[in-house]
C-alpha positions as MATLAB code, in Angstrom:
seq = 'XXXXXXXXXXXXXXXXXXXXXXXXXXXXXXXXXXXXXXXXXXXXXXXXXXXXXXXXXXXXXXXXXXXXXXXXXXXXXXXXXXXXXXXXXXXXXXXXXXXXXXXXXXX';
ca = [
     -58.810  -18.137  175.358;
     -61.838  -20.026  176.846;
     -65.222  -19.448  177.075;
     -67.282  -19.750  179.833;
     -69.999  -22.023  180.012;
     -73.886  -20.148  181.011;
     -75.612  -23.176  182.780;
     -79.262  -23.359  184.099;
     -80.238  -25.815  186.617;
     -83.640  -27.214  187.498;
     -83.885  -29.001  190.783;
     -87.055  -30.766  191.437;
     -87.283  -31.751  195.398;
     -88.893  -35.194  196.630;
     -92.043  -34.420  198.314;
     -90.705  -33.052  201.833;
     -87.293  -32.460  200.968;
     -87.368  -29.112  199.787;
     -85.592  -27.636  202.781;
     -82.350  -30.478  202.494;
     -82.059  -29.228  198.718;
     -82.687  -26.022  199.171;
     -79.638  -26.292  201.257;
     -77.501  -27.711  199.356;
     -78.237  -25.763  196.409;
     -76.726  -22.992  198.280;
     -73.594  -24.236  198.964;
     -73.288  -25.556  194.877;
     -71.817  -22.041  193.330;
     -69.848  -21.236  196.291;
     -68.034  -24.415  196.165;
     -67.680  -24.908  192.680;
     -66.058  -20.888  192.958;
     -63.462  -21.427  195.908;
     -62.242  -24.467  193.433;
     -61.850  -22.026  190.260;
     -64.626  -24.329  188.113;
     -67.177  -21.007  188.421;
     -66.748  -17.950  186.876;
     -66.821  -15.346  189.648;
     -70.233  -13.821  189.060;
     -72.264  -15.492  191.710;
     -75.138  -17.748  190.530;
     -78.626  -16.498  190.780;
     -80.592  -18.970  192.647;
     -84.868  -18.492  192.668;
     -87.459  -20.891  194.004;
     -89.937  -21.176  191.221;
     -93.132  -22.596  191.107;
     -94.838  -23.978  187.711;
     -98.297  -22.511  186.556;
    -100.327  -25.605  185.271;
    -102.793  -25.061  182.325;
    -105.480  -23.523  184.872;
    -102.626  -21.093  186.418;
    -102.627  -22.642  190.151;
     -99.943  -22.412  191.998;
    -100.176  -24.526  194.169;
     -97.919  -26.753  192.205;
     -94.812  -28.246  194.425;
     -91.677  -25.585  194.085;
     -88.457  -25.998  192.169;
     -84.983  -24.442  192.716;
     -83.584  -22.520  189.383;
     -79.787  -21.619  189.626;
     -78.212  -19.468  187.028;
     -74.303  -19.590  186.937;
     -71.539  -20.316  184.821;
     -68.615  -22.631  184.334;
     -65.286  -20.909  184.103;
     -64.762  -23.016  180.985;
     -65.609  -26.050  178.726;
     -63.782  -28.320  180.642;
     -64.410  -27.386  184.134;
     -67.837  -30.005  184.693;
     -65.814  -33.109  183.932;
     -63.234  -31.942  186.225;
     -66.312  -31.227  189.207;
     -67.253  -35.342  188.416;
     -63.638  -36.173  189.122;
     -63.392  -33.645  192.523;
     -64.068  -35.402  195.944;
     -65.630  -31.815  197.284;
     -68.296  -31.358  194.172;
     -69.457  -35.216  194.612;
     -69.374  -35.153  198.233;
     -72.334  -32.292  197.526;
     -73.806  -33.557  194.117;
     -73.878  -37.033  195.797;
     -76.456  -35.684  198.976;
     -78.261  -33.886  196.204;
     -79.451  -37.131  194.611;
     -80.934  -38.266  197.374;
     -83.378  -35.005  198.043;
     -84.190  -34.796  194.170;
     -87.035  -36.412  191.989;
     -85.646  -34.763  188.858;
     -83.001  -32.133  187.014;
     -82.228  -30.972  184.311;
     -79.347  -28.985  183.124;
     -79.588  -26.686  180.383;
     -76.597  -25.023  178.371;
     -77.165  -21.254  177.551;
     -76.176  -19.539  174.477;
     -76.780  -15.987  174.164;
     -78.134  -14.978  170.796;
     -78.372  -11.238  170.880;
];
């Protein structure tokens, strides 16, 4: 039987294109669910904004996403689907970094 995969995602928007990803973020797990790559608990999505040494916040915003693959296999088939790139592909274009983070639970 396989596993499912807990994935973290940090977006980090261009300056002024926090709206464009913020868009498309939304549309990532509901896509990647109508083509069976997701498990079916819907991602958790949060705009986040990093504390810097002095605790200001006026640091720019980021977009966290909590979801999970259906399996192992599942994100090599998403870079080989027409529908995920036609999403991830805008995505690029609104982003100045990400980073994706495998979860493992340990208790």
């Amino acid at each position: 039987m396989s596993r499912s995969v807990p994935t973290l995602v940090v977006y980090k928007p261009k300056p002024g294109h926090e709206k464009e990803l913020e868009a498309l973020v939304a549309q990532h797990w509901p896509t990647l669910d109508r083509l069976g790559l997701a498990t079916k608990e819907p991602a958790e999505v949060f705009r986040a904004v990093e504390l810097d040494r002095e605790h200001r916040t006026d640091m720019p915003p980021v977009f966290v996403e909590i979801f999970s693959w259906k399996d192992e296999g599942s994100s090599d088939v998403a870079h080989q689907t027409p529908e995920v790139m036609a999403m991830w592909e805008p995505m690029g274009l609104h982003m100045e970094d990400l980073k994706i983070i495998k979860l493992e639970k340990i208790s």
